[in-house]
C-alpha positions as CSV (number, residue, x, y, z in Angstrom):
1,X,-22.1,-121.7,56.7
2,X,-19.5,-123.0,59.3
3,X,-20.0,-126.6,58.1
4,X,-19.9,-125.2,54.4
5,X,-16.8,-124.0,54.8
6,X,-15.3,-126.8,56.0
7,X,-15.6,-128.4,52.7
8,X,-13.6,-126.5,50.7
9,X,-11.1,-128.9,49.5
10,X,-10.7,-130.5,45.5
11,X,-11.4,-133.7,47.2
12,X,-14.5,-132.0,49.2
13,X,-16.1,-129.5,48.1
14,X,-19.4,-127.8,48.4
15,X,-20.9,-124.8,47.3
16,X,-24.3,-122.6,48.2
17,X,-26.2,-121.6,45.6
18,X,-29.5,-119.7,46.7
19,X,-29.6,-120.9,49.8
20,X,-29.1,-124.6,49.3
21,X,-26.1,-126.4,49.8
22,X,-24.2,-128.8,47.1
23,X,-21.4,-131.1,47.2
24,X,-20.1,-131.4,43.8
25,X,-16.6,-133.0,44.4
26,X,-17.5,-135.5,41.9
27,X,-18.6,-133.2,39.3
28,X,-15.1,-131.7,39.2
29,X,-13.6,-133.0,36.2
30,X,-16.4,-132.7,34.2
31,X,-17.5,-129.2,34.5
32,X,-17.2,-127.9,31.3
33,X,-15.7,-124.4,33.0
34,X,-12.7,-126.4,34.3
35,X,-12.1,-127.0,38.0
36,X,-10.4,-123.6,39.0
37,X,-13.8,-121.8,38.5
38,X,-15.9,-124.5,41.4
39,X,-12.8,-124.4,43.6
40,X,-13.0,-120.6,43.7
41,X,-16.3,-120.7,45.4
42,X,-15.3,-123.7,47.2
43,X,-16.9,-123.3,51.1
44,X,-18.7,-120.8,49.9
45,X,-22.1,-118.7,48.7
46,X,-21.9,-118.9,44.9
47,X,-24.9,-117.6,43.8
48,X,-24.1,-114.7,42.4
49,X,-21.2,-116.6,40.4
50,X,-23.6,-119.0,39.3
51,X,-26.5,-116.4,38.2
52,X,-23.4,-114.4,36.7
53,X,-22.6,-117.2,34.1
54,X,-26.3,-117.5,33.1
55,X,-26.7,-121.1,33.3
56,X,-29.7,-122.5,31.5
57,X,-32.7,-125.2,33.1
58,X,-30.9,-127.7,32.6
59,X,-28.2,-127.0,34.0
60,X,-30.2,-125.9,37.4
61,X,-31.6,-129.3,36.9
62,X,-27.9,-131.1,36.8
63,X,-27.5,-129.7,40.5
64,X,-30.2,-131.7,42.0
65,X,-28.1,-134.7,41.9
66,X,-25.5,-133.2,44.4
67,X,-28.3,-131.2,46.8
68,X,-27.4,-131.4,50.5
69,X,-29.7,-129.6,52.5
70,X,-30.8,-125.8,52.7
71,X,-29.1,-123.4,54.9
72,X,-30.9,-122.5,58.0
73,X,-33.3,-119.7,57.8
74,X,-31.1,-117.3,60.0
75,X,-28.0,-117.4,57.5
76,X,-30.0,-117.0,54.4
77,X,-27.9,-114.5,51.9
78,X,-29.6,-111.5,50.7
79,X,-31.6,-112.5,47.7
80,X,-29.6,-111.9,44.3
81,X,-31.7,-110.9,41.0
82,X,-31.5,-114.0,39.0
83,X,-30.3,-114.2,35.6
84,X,-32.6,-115.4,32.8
85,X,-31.2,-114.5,30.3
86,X,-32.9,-114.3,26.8
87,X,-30.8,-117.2,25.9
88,X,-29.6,-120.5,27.0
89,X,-26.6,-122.3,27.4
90,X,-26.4,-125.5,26.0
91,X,-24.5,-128.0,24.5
92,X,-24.8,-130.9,21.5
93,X,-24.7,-134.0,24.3
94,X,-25.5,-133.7,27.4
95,X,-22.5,-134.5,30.5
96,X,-23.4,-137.8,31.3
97,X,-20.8,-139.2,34.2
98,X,-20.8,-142.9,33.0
99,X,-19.8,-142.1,29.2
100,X,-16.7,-139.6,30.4
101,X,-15.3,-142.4,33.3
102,X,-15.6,-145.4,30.1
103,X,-14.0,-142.5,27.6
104,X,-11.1,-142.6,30.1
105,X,-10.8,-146.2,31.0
106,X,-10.4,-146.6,27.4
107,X,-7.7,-144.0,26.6
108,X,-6.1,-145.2,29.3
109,X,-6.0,-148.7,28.3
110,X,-5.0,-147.6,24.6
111,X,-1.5,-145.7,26.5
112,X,-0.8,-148.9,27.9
113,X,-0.8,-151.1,25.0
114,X,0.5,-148.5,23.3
115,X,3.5,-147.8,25.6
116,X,4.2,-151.7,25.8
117,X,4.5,-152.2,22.0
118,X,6.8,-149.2,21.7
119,X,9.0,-150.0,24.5
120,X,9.0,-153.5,23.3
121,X,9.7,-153.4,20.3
122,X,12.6,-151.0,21.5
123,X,14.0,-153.7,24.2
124,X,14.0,-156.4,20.5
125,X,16.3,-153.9,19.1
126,X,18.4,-153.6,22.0
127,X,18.6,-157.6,22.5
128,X,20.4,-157.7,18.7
129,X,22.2,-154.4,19.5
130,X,23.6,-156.4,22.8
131,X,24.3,-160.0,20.9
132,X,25.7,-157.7,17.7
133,X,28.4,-156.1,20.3
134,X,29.1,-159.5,22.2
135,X,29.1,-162.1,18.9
136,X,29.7,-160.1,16.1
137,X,27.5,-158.3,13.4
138,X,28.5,-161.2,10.8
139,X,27.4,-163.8,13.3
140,X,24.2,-161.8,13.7
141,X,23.5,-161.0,10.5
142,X,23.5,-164.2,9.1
143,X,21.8,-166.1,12.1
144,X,18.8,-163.6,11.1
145,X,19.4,-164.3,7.4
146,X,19.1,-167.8,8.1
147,X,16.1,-167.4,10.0
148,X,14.1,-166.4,7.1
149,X,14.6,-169.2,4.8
150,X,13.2,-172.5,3.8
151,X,13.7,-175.1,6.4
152,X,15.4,-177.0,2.9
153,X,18.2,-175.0,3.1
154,X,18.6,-174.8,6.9
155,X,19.0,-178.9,6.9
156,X,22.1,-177.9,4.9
157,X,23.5,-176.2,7.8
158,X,26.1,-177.7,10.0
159,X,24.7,-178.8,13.0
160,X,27.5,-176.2,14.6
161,X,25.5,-173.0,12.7
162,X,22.0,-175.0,13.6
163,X,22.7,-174.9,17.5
164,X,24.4,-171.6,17.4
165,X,21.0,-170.3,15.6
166,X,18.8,-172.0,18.5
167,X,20.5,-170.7,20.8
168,X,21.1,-167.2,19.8
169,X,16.8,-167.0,18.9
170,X,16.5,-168.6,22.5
171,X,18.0,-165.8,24.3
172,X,16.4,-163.6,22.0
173,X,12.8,-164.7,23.0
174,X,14.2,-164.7,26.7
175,X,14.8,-161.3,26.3
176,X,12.4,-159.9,24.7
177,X,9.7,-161.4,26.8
178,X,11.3,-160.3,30.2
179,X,11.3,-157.1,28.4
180,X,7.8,-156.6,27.8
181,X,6.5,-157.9,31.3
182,X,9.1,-155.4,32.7
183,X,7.5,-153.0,30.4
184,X,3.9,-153.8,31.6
185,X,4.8,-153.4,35.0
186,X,5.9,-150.2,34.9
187,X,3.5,-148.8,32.6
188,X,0.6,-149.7,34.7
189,X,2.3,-148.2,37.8
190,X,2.8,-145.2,35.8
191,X,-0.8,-145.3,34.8
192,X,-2.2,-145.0,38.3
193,X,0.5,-142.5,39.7
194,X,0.2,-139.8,37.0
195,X,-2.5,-137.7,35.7
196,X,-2.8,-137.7,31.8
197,X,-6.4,-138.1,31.5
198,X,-6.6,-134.5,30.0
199,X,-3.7,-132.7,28.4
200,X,-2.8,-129.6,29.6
201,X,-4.3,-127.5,26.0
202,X,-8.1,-128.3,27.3
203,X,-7.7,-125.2,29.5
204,X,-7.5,-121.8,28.3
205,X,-5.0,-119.1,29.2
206,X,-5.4,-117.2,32.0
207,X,-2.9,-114.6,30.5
208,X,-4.4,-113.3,26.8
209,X,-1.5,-113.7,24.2
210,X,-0.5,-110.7,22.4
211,X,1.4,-110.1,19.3
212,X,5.0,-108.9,20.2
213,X,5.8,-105.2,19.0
214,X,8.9,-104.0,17.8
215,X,9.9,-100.3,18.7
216,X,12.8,-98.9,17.6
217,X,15.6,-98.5,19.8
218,X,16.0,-95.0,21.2
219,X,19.5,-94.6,20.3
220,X,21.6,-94.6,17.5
221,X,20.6,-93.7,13.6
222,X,17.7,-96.1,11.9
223,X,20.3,-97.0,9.1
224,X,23.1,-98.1,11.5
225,X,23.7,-101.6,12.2
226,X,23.7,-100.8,15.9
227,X,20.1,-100.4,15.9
228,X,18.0,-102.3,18.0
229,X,14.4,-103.8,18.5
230,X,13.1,-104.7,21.8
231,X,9.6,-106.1,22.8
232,X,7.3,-103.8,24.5
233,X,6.1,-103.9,27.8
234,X,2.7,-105.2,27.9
235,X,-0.5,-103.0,29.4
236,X,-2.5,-104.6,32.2
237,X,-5.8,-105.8,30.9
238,X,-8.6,-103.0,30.8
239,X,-10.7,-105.7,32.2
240,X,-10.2,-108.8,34.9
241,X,-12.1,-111.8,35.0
242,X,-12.0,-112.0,38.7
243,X,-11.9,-108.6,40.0
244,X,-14.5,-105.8,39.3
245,X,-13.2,-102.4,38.1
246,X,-15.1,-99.3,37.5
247,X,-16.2,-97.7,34.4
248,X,-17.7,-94.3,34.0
249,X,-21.0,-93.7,31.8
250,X,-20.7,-91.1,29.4
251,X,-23.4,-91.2,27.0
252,X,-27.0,-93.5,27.3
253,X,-29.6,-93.3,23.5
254,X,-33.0,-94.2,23.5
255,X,-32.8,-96.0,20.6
256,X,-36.0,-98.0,20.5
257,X,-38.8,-98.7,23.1
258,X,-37.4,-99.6,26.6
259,X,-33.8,-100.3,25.0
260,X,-30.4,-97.9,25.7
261,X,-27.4,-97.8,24.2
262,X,-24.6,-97.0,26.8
263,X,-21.1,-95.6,26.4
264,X,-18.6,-96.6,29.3
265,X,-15.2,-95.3,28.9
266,X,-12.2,-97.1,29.5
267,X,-9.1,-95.7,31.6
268,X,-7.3,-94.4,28.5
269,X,-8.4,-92.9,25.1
270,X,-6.4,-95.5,23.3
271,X,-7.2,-98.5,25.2
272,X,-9.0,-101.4,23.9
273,X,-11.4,-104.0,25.3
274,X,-9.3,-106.9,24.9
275,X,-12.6,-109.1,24.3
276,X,-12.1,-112.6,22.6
277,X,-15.3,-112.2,20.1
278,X,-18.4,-114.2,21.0
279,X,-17.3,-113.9,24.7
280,X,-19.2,-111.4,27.3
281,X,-18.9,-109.0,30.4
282,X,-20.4,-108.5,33.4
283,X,-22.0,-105.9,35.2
284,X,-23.0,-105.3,38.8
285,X,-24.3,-102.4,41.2
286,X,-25.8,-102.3,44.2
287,X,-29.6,-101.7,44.2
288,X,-31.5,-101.5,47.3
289,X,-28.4,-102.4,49.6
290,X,-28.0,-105.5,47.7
291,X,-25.8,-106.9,45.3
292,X,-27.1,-107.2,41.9
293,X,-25.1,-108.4,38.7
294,X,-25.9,-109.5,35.3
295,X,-24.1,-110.4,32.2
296,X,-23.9,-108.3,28.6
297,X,-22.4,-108.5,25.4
298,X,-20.6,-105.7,24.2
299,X,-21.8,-104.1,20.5
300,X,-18.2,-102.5,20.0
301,X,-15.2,-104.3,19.4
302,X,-11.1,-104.2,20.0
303,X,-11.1,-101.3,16.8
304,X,-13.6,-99.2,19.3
305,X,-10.6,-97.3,21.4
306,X,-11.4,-96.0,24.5
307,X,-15.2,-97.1,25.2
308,X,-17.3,-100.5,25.6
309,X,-21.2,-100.1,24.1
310,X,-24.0,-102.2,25.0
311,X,-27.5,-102.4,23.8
312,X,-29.8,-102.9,27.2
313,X,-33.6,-103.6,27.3
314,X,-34.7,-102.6,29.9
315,X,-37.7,-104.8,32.4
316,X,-39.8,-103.6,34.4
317,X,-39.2,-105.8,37.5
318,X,-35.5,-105.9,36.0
319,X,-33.5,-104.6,39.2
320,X,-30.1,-103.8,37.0
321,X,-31.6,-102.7,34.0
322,X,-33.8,-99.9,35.7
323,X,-30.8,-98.9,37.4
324,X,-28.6,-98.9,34.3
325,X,-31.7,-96.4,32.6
326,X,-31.6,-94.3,36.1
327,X,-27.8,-93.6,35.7
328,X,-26.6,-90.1,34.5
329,X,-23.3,-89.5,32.4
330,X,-20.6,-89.2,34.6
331,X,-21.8,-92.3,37.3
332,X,-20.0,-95.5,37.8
333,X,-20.1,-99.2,37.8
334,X,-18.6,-101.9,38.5
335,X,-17.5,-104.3,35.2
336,X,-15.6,-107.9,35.1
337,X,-14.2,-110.7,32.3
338,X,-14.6,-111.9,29.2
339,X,-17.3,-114.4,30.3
340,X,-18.2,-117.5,27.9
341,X,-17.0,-120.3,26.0
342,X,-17.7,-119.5,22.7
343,X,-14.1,-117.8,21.0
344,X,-14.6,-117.6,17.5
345,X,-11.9,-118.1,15.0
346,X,-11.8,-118.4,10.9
347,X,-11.4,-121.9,11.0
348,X,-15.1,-122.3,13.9
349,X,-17.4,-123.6,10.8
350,X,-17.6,-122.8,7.0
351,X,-20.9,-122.0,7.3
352,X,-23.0,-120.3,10.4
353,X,-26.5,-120.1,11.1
354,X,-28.1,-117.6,13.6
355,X,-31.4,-117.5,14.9
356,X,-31.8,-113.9,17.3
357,X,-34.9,-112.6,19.4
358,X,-34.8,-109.3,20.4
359,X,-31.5,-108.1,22.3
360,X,-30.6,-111.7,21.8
361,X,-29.0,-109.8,18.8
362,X,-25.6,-108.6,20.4
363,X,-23.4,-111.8,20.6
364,X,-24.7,-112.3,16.6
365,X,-23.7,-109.0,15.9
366,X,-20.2,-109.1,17.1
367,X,-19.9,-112.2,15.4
368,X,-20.7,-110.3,12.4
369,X,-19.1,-107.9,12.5
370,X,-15.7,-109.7,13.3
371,X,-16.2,-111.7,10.4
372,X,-17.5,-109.1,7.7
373,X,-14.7,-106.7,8.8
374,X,-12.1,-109.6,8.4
375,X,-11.0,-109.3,4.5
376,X,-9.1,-113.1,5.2
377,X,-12.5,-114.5,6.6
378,X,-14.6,-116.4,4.4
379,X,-17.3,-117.9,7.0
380,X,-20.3,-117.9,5.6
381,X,-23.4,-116.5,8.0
382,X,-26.9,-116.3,7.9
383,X,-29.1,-115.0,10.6
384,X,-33.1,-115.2,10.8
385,X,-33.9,-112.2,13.2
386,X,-37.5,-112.3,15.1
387,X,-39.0,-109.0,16.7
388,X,-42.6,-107.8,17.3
389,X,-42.7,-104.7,15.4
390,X,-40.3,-102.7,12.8
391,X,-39.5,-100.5,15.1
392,X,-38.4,-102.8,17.3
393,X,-35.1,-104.4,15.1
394,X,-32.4,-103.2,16.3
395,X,-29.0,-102.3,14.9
396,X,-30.7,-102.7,11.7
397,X,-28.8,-100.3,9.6
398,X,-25.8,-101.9,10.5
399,X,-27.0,-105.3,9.6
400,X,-28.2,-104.4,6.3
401,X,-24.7,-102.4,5.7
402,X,-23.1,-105.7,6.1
403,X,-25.0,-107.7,3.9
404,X,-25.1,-105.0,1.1
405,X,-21.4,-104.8,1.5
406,X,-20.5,-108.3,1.8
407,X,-22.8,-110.1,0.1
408,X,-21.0,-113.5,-0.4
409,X,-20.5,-113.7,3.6
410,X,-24.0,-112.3,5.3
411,X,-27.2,-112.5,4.6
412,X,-30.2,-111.3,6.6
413,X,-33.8,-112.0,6.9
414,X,-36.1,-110.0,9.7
415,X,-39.4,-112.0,11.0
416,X,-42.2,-110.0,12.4
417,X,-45.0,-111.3,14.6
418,X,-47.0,-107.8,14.4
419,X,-45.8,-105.8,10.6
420,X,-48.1,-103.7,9.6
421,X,-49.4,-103.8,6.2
422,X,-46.4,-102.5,4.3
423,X,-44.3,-105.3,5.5
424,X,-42.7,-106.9,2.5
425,X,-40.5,-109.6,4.5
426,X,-41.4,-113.0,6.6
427,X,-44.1,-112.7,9.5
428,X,-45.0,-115.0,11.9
429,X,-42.8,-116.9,14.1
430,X,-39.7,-118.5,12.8
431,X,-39.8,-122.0,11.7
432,X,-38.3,-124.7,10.4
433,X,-39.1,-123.7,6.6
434,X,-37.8,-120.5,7.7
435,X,-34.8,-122.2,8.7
436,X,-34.5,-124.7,6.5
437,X,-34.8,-122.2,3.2
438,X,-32.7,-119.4,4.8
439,X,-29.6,-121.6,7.2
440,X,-27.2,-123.9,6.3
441,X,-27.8,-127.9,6.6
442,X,-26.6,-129.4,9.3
443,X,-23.0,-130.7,8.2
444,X,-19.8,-131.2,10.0
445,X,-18.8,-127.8,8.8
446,X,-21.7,-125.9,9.4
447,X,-23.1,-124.6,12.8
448,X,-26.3,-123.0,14.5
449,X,-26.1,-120.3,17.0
450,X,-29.0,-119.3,19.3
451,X,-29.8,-116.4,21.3
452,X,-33.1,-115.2,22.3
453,X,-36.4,-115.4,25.2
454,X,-36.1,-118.9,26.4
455,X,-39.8,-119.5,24.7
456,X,-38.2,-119.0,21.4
457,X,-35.0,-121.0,22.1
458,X,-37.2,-123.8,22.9
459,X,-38.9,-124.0,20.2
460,X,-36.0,-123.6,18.1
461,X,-34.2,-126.6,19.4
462,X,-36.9,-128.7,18.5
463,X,-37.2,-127.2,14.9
464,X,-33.4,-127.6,14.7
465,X,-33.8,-131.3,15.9
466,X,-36.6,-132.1,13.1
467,X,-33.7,-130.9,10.6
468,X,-31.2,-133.5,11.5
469,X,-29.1,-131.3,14.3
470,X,-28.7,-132.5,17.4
471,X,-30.3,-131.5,20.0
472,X,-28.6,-129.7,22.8
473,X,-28.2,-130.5,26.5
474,X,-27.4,-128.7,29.1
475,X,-24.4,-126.7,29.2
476,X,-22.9,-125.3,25.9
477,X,-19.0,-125.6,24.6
478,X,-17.5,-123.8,21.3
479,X,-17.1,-127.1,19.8
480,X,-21.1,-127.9,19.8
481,X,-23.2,-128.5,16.2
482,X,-25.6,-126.0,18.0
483,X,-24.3,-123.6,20.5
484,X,-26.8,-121.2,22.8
485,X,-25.1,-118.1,24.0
C-alpha cells in the first residue's frame, strides 16, 4: 500500500479494488462518474466504494485493461460483502477510448475554424472601418460600389478612380490576410493551453438547488409598504453523499417471504429526504468486525416527512440483509447519498418501459409514483413485473391503485413463473411478445428501464436487442435508449 499511495495524483493515479491494484490515470476523463469520484480513492483501497456503486460485469471486465499487480498477501483488506445487485448498470454504447479522443479532435478542430472565420470576418470589417475613418465613407462607399459592377462600366472610369480602386482592394486583401494568419496563430495556441473539451454543465451539482421561500418579515403590519420578504436559511441536507450519518429503526413488516419493510427516521419530524427520484442510498454496518455496505432504493419519497422506507429481501448468505432482519426498533445505522445517474425529469421520454424481478421493483416504483402523483406529468409508463408466486408481488396494491387511478399514464401487467390455477394473467418468463404487446417501440422518445436478478437482465437485453433497441454496454447514463438501475 506504500507504493499505492504514492500514486495518488490526476496525472497518476491508482486505486485497489479487492486486493488488486489499478492504474486508471487514463481512464480519467471518461468515467462516466466524473473524475472527483476516482480521485477520491486516489492511493487508496476502493473496494467498498466500488461494490457501493454496484457496478455490473462489464464493467469489472473494463478494469482488466489497467490491472497492476495484487497486493501482497500480508496487506490484504478485510474481505467486503460484494454487491450483486439484482440489476445491472449499463449503458446504450459501450466507453470505447479511441471514439471519445476522435470525438474531441474533431470538436476541437470545428472551434478553430470556427473561431478563424469569426474573427476574420471581424478583422474585414475593421479594415473598411480603418480606410472609412482615414479616406472617407464616400471614397469607400463607392470604391465597393464599383467593385460590384460589370467590368463595361469600370473601363469608363478614369484611370485616377481605377488605381485608387486597386489600391484601396490591395490593402484590403493585405489586411485581411495578415488578419486571419494572426488569427490562426492564436487560436491554436489557445487550443492547446485551455481546457474546453467538456463544458462545465456535464457535471452535476454538488450543492442540491432549492426553491427560494419567502417569509414574511417579522416586523411591521402585512398591508404596510414597509413589509419585507427575505430568503430563508437553507437546512443542511438529511443525507451526505460522502459522509455516513446514523438513522434509527423504528418499525420492520414482514410483508412477504424473506422481504421487510423498514422505517428509519430522520433527525426531525418534518424533514425530508432530499432524494433526486430514480437515484439511491446506501447502507452500511459492521457485521463480524468487518465493514459491510450495500445500496437501496428508497419506497418513500420527498412528501414522506420524517422517515426513509425500504423494501429488503433478505439472503441467506446475505451479510447486511440478515443483519438488517436482526435489528430491533430503536438500533442504528449508518446511511449515505443519493447514489446513481438516473434523475428523472418530465421531459426524460414520452413514453417508458419497465421490466422488474422481484425487489428489482423499488427504483420502478418511485419512478411511478413521482410521475402518477405529478398532475403536470404526462409520461407514459408501462411495466411488465416477473415473480415466482402471487404472493410474492410486492407493493401490489399500490401498483394497481395507480393504474386504476391514472389510467392514461400506467399500466401494469404481473408475469408468474409458478400461478396456481386461478391465475388469470401472463405466466412464464417474460419475453419479447410480452414486451413487444405490452412496452413502447423503441423510438427516440421512448425508453426501457431494467431492474432485476442478473439472469433475467440478461436475457432481457437480448430480447430488447431483437426489437430494434440497442444493446447496452457496460456502465449506464440517464441519457441511454435502455438504462439498468
Amino acid at each position: 500500500m506504500d507504493e499505492v499511495k504514492k500514486h495518488s495524483r490526476k496525472d497518476d493515479l491508482w486505486v485497489v479494488v479487492h486486493n488488486k491494484v489499478y492504474d486508471i490515470t487514463k481512464y480519467l476523463d471518461d468515467h462516466p462518474g466524473g473524475i472527483e469520484v476516482l480521485v477520491e480513492v486516489a492511493g487508496a483501497d476502493a473496494t467498498e466504494a466500488f461494490e457501493e456503486i454496484g457496478h455490473s460485469e462489464e464493467a469489472r471486465e473494463a478494469l482488466e485493461p489497467f490491472y497492476v499487480g495484487d497486493l501482497p498477501p500480508d496487506e490484504h483488506a478485510d474481505a467486503i460483502e460484494i454487491y450483486r445487485p439484482t440489476f445491472e448498470t449499463v449503458a446504450q454504447s459501450s466507453t470505447v477510448l479511441a471514439d471519445a479522443l476522435r470525438k474531441k479532435q474533431k470538436a476541437l478542430i470545428n472551434r478553430v475554424v470556427g473561431t478563424v472565420f469569426k474573427l476574420g470576418a471581424t478583422g474585414g470589417v475593421g479594415a473598411v472601418a480603418f480606410l472609412t475613418y482615414t479616406r472617407g465613407w464616400k471614397t469607400v462607399a463607392e470604391t465597393l460600389s464599383l467593385s460590384s459592377l460589370s467590368s463595361r462600366i469600370l473601363r469608363r472610369l478614369p484611370a485616377s478612380s481605377k488605381e485608387s480602386n486597386s489600391t484601396f482592394w490591395a490593402g484590403f486583401g493585405i489586411a485581411t490576410a495578415a488578419n486571419l494568419v494572426l488569427t490562426a496563430g492564436l487560436g491554436m495556441y489557445a487550443s492547446t493551453k485551455l481546457d474546453v473539451q467538456h463544458e462545465f454543465t456535464r457535471h452535476a451539482p454538488r450543492r442540491k438547488k432549492q426553491a427560494d421561500r419567502i417569509v414574511p418579515y417579522p416586523h411591521g403590519n402585512p398591508n404596510s409598504s414597509t413589509q419585507k420578504t427575505v430568503k430563508a436559511p437553507s437546512k443542511e441536507p438529511v443525507i451526505d453523499p460522502k459522509t455516513w450519518r446514523n438513522f434509527k429503526l423504528t418499525k420492520k413488516t414482514l410483508v412477504s417471504p424473506n422481504v421487510y419493510r423498514f422505517v428509519f427516521a430522520l433527525p426531525n419530524p418534518d424533514d425530508s429526504l432530499g432524494l433526486p427520484i430514480g437515484q439511491h442510498i446506501a447502507l452500511r454496518a459492521t457485521v463480524a468486525g468487518k465493514p459491510v455496505a450495500r445500496s437501496y432504493t428508497p419506497v418513500s419519497n420527498d412528501s414522506d416527512s420524517g422517515r426513509i422506507e425500504l423494501l429488503v429481501k433478505v439472503y441467506p448468505a446475505g451479510l447486511l440483509t440478515n443483519h438488517l432482519a436482526n435489528m430491533n426498533e430503536g438500533d442504528m445505522i449508518k446511511i449515505r447519498g443519493p447514489k446513481g445517474a438516473m434523475q428523472y425529469s418530465r421531459s426524460y421520454a414520452s413514453e417508458i418501459g419497465m421490466i422488474a424481478g422481484g425487489t428489482g421493483i423499488t427504483p420502478m416504483y418511485q419512478l411511478i409514483r413521482a410521475i402518477c402523483e405529478d398532475k403536470e406529468d404526462n409520461t407514459k409508463v408501462s411495466l411488465l413485473y416477473a415473480n415466482n408466486t402471487e404472493e410474492d408481488i410486492l407493493l401490489r396494491e399500490e401498483l394497481e391503485n395507480f393504474a386504476t387511478e391514472n389510467p392514461h399514464k400506467f399500466k401494469v401487467q404481473h408475469v408468474l413463473t409458478q400461478a396456481s390455477d386461478k391465475w388469470t394473467g401472463l405466466r412464464g418468463f417474460v419475453n419479447q411478445d410480452m414486451i413487444k404487446e405490452h412496452l413502447a417501440p423503441a423510438t427516440d422518445s421512448s425508453k426501457v428501464l431494467l431492474c432485476g436478478p442478473p439472469p433475467m437482465v440478461n436475457a432481457m437485453k437480448k430480447n430488447l436487442a431483437g426489437l430494434g433497441w440497442k444493446e447496452p454496454g457496460a456502465i449506464s447514463k440517464a441519457s441511454d435508449a435502455v438504462f439498468l438501475f
